[in-house]
N, C-alpha and C positions, 0 to 999 in steps of 0.2 A: 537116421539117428546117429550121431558123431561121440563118442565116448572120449572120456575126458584124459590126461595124462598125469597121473600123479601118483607118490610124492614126488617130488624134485630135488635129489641129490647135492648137497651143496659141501662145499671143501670142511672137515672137519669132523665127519660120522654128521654133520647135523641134518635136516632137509628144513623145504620151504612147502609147506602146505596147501600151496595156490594151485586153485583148479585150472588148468592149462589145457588149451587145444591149439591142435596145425592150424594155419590160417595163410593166406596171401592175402595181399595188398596189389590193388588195384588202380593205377593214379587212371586220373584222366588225359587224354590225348598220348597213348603210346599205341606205336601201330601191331604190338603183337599182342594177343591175349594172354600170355600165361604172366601168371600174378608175382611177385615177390614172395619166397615161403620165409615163417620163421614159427616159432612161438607166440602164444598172447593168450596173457591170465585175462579169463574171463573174471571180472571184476563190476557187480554191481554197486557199488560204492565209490565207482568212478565218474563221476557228472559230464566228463566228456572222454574219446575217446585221445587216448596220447599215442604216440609213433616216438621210439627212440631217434633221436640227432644224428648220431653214427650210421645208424640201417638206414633212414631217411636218404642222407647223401652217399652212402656206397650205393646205394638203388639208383640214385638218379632220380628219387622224387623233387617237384620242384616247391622246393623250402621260401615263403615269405615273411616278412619280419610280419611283427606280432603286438598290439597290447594288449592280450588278454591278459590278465594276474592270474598267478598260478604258483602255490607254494607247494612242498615238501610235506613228507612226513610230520615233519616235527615243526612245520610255520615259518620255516626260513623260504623267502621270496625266489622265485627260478626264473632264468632268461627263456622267453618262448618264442617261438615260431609256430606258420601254420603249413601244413597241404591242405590245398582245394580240393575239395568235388572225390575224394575217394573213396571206392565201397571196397568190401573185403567178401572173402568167398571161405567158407569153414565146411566141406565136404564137396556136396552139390551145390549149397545150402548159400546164396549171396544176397546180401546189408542192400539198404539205398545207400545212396552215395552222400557220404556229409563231408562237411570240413570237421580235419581234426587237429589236434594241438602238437607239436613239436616241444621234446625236452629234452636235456641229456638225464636219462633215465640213470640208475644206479648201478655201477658197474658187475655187483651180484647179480642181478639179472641179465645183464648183458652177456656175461661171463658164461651162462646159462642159455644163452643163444633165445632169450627172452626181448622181441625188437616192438610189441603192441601191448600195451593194457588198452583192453576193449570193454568199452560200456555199451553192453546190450542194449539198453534204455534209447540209445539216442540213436539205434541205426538198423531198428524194424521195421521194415516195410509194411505198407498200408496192406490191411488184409492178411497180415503174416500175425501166427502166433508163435512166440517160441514155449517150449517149455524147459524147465533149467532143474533139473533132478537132480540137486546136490547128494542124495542120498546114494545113486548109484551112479554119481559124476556122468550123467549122459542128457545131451543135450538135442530136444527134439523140435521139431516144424512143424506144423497144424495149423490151419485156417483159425482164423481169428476169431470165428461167429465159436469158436468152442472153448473160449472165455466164458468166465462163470459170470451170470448178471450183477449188475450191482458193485461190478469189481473198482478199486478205488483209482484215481488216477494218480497215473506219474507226476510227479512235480513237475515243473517246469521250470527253471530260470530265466533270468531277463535275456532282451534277444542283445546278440552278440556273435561276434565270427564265428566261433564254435558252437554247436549243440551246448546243454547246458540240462542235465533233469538226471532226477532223483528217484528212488523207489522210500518212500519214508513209511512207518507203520508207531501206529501207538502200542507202546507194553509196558510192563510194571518190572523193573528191577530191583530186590529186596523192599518190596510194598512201593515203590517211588514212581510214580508217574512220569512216563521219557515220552518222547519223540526219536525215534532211531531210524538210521539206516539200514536197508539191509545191504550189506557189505560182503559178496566176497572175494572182495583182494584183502578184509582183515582177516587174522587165525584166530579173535578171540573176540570176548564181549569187551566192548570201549565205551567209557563217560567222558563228557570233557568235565575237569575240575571244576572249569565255571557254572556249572549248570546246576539246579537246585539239586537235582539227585544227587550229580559228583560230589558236590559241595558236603551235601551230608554225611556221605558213605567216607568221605577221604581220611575223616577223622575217628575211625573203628579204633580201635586197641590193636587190632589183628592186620594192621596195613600195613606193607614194607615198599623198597622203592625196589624197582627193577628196570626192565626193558621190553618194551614189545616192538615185534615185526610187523611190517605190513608191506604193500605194496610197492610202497614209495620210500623204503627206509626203515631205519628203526628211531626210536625215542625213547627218553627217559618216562618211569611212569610211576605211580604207585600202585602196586598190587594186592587185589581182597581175594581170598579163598571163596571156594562157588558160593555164587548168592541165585536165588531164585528168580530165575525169569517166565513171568508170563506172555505169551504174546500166541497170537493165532488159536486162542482156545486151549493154550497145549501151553504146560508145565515142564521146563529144566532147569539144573544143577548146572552153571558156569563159573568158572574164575573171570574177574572182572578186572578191566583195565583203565588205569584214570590217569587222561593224558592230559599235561600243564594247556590251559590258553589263557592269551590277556582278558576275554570277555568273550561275554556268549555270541554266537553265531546269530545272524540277524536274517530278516528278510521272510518269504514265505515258504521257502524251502528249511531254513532254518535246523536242524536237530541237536540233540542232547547225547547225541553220540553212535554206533553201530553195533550193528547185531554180525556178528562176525559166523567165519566157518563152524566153530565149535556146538554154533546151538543150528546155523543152515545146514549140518549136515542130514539134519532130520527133519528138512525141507524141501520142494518142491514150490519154484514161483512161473509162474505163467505170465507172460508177457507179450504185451501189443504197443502199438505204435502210440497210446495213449493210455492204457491203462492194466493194470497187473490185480492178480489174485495169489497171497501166501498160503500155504496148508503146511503143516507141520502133524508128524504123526507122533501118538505118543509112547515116550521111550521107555521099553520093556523095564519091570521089574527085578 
């Protein structure tokens, strides 16, 4: 079991809420074993896995050009590169080996000695279960036959250089029927604007604009006081975030936005190399 690191200190009395573990990096064809250390927010809401630019080449890993598309926080377009073939190792505990994506990450992270955002999703070994205890940020290993039946599968996206999948879950936000991610490299509940929910909710009386953090950046947003989210059987109290896009997200992975730290923290998801089970317990009165 590997216990998470957090919160994360950041210049200004503020922190960063991202659940953080040690980790190395492992490329392919180097003649010694020991891994690259750094940081890396474990981040389900990342559809593949990123390596910062800067760590990438002080390591010596070997960077190739790229056209995967790959935007930002906030939808502005990023220059990528890839590594081949590398697995990473989080205790004892080591990934198969994928390609993953190169970007110059954000210098707040960096700054943070933060060199991976890791998407569980795309780098569990067959027969491997993890389980991911947001509640007491610890992160565990278990054979895979102790997934629960019936459990629903990971999305998948189209094939491409990178890995590419998704954990999505249906829930109801203030009555509104979503598709979301579960997300955690976001700190809150997120709608995109475009989406029939966003679209409804964005014109309350009680909405102001603000800023949300995530992962990848911050962005401009409009802000609602908690609204009720349903999801997993289990009932909570979130402040919701609605973030600007041109049109809604397409495709079969498609969502209406994520379920961030604030409601996973009273979560637990279980994952496999194809398929995941969410439980959520319910929050004391």
């Amino acid at each position: 079991m590997v216990k998470s690191i957090k919160p994360v200190p950041e210049r200004g009395g503020r922190t960063l809420p991202f659940w953080l573990v040690g980790l190395e990096v492992h490329p392919r064809g180097k003649p010694h074993p020991g891994g690259r250390s750094t940081l890396a927010i474990v981040d389900t809401g990342a559809r593949t896995t990123v390596i910062d630019r800067q760590f990438a080449e002080t390591h010596g890993l070997s960077i190739e050009s790229s056209e995967v598309f790959a935007e930002d926080f906030a939808g502005t377009a990023l220059d990528t590169w890839i590594v081949r073939d590398v697995r990473f190792s989080i205790g004892e505990w080591t990934t198969k080996r994928v390609n993953v994506l190169v970007i110059e990450l954000p210098s707040v992270l960096r700054d943070l000695g933060i060199g991976v955002i890791w998407s569980p999703q795309t780098s569990v070994p067959d027969g491997t279960m993890l389980r991911l205890n947001f509640t007491d940020g610890t992160l565990e290993v278990l054979d895979a036959t102790e997934l629960a039946r019936g459990a629903p599968t990971v999305c998948s996206g189209p094939a491409a250089d990178v890995p590419n999948a998704s954990l999505l879950v249906d829930a109801t936000i203030a009555g509104h029927p979503v598709r979301v991610d579960l997300d955690s490299g976001a700190t809150a509940l997120g709608l995109s604007s475009a989406s029939a929910a966003g679209a409804a909710l964005e014109s309350l009386p009680d909405a102001a604009s603000g800023e949300r953090v995530g992962a990848g950046g911050s962005v401009p947003t409009v802000e609602l006081p908690p609204q009720t989210v349903e999801v997993a059987g289990q009932q909570f109290q979130a402040p919701l975030s609605l973030s600007p896009a041109s049109e809604p997200e397409g495709g079969p992975c498609a969502s209406d936005g994520e379920i961030g730290l604030d409601v996973l923290k009273h979560c637990t998801v279980d994952l496999t190399a194809d398929h995941f089970t969410l439980r959520c317990r319910r929050r004391s009165s």
